[in-house]
Residue frames as qw, qx, qy, qz and C-alpha x, y, z in Angstrom:
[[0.221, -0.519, 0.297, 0.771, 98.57, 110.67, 119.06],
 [0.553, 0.655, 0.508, -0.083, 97.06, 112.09, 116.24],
 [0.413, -0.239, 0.343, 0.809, 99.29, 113.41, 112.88],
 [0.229, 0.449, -0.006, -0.863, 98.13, 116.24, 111.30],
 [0.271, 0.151, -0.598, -0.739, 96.64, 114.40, 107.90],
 [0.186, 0.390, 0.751, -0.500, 94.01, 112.69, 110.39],
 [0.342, 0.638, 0.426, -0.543, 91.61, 114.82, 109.17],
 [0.341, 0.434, -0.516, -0.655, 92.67, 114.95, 105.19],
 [0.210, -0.028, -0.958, -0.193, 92.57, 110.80, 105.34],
 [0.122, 0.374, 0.818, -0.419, 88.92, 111.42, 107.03],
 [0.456, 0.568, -0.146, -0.669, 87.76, 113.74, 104.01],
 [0.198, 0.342, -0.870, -0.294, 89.72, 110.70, 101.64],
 [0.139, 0.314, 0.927, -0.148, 87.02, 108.15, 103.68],
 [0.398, 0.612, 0.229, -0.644, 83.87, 110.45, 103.10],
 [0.466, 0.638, -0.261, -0.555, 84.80, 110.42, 99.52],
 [0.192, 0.234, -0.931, -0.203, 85.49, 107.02, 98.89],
 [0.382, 0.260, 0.665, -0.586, 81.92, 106.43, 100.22],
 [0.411, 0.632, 0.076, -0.652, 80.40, 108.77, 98.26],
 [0.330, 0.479, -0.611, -0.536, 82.22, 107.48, 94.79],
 [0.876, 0.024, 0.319, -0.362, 80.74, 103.55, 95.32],
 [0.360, 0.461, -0.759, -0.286, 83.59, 101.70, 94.00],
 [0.882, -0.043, -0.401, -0.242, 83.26, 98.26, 93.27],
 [0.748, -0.120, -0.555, 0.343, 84.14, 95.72, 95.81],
 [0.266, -0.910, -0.116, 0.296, 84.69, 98.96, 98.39],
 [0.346, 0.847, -0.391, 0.100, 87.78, 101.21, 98.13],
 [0.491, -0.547, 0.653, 0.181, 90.42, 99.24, 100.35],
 [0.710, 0.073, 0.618, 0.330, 89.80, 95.93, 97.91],
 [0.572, 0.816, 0.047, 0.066, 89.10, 98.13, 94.51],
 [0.009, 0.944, -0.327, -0.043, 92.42, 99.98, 95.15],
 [0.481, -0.515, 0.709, -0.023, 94.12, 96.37, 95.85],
 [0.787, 0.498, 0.328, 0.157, 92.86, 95.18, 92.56],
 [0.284, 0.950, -0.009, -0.132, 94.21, 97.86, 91.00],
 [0.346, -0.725, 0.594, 0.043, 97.69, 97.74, 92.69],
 [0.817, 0.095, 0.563, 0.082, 97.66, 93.89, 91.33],
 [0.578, 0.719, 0.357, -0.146, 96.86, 94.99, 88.29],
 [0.401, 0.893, -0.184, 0.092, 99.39, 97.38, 87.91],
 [0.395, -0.638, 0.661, 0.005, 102.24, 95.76, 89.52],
 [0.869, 0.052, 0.441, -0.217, 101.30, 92.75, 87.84],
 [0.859, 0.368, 0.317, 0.161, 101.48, 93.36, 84.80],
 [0.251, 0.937, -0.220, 0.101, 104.11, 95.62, 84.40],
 [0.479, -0.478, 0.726, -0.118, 106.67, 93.67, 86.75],
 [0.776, 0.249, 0.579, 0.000, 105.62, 90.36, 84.75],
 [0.655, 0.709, 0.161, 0.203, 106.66, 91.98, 81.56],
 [0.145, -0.876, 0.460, -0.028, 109.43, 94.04, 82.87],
 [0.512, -0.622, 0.589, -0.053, 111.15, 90.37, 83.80],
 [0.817, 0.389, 0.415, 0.093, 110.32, 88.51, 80.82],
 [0.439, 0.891, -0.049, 0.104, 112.28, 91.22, 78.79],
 [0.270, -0.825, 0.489, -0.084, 114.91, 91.19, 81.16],
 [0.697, -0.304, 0.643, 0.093, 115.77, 87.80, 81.10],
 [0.818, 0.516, 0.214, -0.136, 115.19, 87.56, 77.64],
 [0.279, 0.857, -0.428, -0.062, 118.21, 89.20, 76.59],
 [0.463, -0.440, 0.769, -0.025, 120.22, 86.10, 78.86],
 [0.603, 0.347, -0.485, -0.529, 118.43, 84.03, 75.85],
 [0.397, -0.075, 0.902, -0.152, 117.67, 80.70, 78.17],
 [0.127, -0.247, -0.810, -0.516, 115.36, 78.27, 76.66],
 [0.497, -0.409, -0.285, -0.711, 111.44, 78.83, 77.20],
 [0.652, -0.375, -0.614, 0.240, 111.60, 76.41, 80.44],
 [0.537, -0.439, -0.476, 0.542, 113.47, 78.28, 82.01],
 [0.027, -0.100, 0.037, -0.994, 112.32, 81.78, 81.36],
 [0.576, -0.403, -0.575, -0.418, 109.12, 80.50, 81.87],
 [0.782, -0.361, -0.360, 0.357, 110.25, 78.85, 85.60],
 [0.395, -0.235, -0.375, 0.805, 112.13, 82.41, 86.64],
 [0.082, -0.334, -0.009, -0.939, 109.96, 84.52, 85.31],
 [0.699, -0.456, -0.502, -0.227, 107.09, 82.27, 87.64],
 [0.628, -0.254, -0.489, 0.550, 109.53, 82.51, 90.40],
 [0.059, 0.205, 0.077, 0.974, 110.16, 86.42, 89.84],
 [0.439, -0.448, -0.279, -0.727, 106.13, 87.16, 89.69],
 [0.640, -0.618, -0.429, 0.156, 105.04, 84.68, 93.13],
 [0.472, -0.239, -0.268, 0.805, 108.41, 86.81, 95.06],
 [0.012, -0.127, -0.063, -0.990, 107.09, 90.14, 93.74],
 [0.466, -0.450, -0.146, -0.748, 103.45, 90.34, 94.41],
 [0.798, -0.314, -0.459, 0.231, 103.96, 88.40, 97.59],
 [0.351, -0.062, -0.081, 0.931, 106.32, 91.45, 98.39],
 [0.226, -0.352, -0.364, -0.832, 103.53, 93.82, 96.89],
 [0.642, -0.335, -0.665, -0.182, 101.04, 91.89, 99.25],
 [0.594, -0.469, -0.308, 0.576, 103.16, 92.81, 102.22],
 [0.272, 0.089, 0.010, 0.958, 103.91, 95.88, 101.59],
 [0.449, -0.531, -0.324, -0.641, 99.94, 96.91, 101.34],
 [0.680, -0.467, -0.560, 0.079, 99.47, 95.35, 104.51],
 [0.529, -0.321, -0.364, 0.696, 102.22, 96.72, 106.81],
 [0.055, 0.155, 0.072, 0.984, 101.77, 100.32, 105.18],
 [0.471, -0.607, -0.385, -0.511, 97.77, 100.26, 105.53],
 [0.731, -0.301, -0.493, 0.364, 98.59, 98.50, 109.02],
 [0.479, -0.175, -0.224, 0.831, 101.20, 101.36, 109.96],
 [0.126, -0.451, -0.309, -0.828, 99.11, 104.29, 108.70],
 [0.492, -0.664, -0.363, -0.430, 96.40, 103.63, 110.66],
 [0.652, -0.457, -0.337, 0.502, 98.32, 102.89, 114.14],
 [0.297, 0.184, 0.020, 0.937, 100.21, 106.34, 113.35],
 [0.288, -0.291, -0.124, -0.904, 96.87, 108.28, 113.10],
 [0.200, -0.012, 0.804, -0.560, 95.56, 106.27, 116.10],
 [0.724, 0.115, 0.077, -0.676, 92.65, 104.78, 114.10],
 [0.038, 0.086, -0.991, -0.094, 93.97, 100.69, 114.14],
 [0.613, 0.001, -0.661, -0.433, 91.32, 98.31, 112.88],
 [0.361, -0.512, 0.721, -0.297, 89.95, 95.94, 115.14],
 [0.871, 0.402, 0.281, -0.011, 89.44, 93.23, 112.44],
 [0.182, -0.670, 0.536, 0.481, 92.93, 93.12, 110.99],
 [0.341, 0.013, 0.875, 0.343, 92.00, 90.42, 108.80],
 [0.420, 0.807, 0.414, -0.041, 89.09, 92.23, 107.40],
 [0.067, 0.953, 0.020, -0.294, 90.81, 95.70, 106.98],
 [0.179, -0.798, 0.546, 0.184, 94.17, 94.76, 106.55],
 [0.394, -0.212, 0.881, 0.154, 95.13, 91.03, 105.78],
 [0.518, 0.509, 0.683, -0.073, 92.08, 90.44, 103.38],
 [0.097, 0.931, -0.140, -0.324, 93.22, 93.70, 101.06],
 [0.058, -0.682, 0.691, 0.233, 96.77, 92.23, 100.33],
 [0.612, 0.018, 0.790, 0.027, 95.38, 89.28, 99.50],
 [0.570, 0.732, 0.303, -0.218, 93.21, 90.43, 97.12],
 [0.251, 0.848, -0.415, -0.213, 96.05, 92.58, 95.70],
 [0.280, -0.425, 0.823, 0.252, 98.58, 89.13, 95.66],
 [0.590, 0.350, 0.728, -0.006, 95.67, 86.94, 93.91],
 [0.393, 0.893, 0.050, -0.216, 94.97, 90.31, 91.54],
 [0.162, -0.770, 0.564, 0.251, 98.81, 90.31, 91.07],
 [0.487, -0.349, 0.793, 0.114, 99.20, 86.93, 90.06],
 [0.442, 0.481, 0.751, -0.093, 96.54, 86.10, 87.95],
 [0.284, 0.950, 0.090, -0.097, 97.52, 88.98, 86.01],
 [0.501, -0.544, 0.629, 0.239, 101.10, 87.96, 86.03],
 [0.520, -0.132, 0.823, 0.185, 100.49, 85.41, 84.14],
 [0.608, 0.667, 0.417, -0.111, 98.35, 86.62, 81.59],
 [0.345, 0.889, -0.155, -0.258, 101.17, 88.35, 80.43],
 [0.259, -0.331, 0.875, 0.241, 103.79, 85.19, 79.87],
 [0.744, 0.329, 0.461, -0.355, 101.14, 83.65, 78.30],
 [0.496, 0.818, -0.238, -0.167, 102.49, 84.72, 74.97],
 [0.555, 0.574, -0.526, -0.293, 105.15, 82.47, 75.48],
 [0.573, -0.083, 0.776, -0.250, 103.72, 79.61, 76.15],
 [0.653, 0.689, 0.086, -0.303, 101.27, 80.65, 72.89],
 [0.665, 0.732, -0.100, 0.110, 104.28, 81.37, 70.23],
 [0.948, -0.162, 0.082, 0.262, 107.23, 80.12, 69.64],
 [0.474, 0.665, -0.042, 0.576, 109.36, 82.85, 68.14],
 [0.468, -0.578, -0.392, 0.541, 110.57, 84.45, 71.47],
 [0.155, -0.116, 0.019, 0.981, 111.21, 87.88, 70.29],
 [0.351, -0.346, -0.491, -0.719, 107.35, 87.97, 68.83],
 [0.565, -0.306, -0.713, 0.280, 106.66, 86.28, 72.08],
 [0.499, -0.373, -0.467, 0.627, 107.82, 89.15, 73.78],
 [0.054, -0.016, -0.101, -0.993, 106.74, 91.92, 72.10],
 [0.488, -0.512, -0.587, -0.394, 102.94, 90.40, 72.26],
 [0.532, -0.595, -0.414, 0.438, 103.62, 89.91, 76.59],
 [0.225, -0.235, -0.229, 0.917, 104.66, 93.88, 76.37],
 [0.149, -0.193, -0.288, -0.926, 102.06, 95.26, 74.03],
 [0.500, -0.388, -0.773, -0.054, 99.53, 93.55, 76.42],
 [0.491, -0.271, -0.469, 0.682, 100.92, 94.80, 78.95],
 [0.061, 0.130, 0.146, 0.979, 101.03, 98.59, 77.35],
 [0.363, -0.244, -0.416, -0.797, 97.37, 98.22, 76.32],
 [0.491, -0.492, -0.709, -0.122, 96.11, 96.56, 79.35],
 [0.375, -0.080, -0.185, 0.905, 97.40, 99.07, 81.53],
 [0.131, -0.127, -0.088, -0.979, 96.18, 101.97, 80.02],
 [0.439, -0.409, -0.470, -0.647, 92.37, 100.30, 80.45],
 [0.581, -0.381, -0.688, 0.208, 93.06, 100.00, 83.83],
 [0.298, -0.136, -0.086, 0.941, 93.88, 103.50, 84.47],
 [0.248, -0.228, -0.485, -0.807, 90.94, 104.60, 82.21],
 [0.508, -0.437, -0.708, -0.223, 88.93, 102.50, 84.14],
 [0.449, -0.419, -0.540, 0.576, 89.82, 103.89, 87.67],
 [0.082, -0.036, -0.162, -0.983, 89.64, 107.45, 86.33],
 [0.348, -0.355, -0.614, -0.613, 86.26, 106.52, 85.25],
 [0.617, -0.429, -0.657, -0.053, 84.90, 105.12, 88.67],
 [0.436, -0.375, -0.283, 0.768, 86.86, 107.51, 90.67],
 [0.098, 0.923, 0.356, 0.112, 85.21, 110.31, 88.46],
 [0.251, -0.744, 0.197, 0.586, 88.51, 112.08, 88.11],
 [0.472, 0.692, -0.329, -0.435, 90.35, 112.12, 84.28],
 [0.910, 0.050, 0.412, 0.011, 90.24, 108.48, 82.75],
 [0.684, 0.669, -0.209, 0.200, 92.42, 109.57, 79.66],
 [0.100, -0.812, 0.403, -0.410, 94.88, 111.11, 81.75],
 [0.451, -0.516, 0.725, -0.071, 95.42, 108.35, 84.73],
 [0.955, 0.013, 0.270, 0.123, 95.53, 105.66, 81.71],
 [0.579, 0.684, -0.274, 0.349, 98.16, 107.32, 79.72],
 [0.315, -0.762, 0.443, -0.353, 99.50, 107.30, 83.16],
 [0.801, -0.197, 0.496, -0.273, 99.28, 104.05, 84.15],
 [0.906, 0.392, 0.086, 0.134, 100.61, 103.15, 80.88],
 [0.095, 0.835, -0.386, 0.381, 103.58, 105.49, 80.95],
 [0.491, -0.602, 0.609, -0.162, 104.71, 103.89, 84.49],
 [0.907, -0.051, 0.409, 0.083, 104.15, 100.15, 83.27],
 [0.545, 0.799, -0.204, 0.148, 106.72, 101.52, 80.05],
 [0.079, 0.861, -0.413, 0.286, 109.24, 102.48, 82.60],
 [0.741, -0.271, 0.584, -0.191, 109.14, 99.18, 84.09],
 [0.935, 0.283, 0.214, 0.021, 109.21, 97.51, 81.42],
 [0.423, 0.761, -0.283, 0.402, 112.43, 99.76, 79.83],
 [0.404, -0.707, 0.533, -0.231, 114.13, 99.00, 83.66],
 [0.845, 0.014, 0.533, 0.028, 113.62, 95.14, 83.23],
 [0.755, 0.636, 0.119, 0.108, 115.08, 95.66, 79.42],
 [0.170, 0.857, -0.394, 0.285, 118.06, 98.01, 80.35],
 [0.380, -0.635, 0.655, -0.155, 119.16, 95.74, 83.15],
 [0.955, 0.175, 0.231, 0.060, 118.71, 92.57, 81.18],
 [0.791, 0.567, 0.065, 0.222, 120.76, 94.08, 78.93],
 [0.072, -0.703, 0.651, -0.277, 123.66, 95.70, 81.26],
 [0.619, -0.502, 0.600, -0.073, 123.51, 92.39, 83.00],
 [0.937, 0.175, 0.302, 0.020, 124.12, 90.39, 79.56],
 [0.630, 0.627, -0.326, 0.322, 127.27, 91.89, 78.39],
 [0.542, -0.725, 0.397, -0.152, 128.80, 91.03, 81.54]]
């Protein structure tokens, strides 16, 4: 059984040929995803908790707990969707662990490892409110050069999908702030 966008996601392969991203397009696209889940989610949860004002252990220790659960989630989620896509449009892999299982890794290792670059800050400095505004403006400004950077390689508008890409990791970050702060005047 074959669903009508068969043939849109078989133009989508042609052109991801043609555009030579690094690493191909499944893993480039599963950096990315890291990338941007990473560090937006990783800063989103640092803000959030901040507002509870624990000590640095232990915002350190949930926001570590927070980032493995999310891009472990993130990880799975690439998988089953690539996974389910293709079965739908009757074009399954027969190397799941290339096509499929070796992707989500990429994207949990990309996730993490980018996680963490944005707590750094307070590990670094000791003021927590400077703390946290360094682990968001990171965030802001690494963003946007990931966006810039896919634009670029994808040869579509780098200004455009980093102000994007910054924009979303904002709205994360302003969720993780708003619900810190609805869940601390409880």
């Amino acid at each position: 059984m074959h669903i009508h966008l068969a043939h849109h996601r078989k133009l989508l392969r042609t052109k991801r040929h043609e555009l030579h991203l690094p690493f191909g397009a499944q893993r480039f696209l599963a950096i990315l995803e890291g990338l941007e889940g990473g560090f937006a989610v990783g800063a989103s949860v640092v803000v959030g908790l901040s507002f509870a004002q624990p000590s640095t252990h232990v915002l350190l220790v949930s926001a570590a707990i927070s980032i493995l659960v999310n891009g472990f989630n993130s990880a799975a989620v690439k998988y089953s969707s690539e996974h389910y896509d293709d079965e739908l449009d009757g074009h399954e892999k027969r190397h799941a662990l290339r096509h499929y299982l070796a992707p989500s890794a990429i994207e949990f290792f990309a996730y993490f490892a980018i996680s963490f670059i944005t707590i750094l800050p307070l590990i670094l400095i000791d003021q927590r409110i400077v703390a946290v505004t360094v682990c968001c403006l990171i965030t802001v400004v690494m963003l946007f050069f990931a966006g810039y950077w896919r634009g670029y390689l994808m040869r579509l508008h780098p200004l455009k999908d980093g102000l994007e890409m910054m924009t979303l990791g904002l709205c994360i970050i302003a969720v993780g702030a708003t619900t810190g702060y609805l869940l601390h005047l409880l």
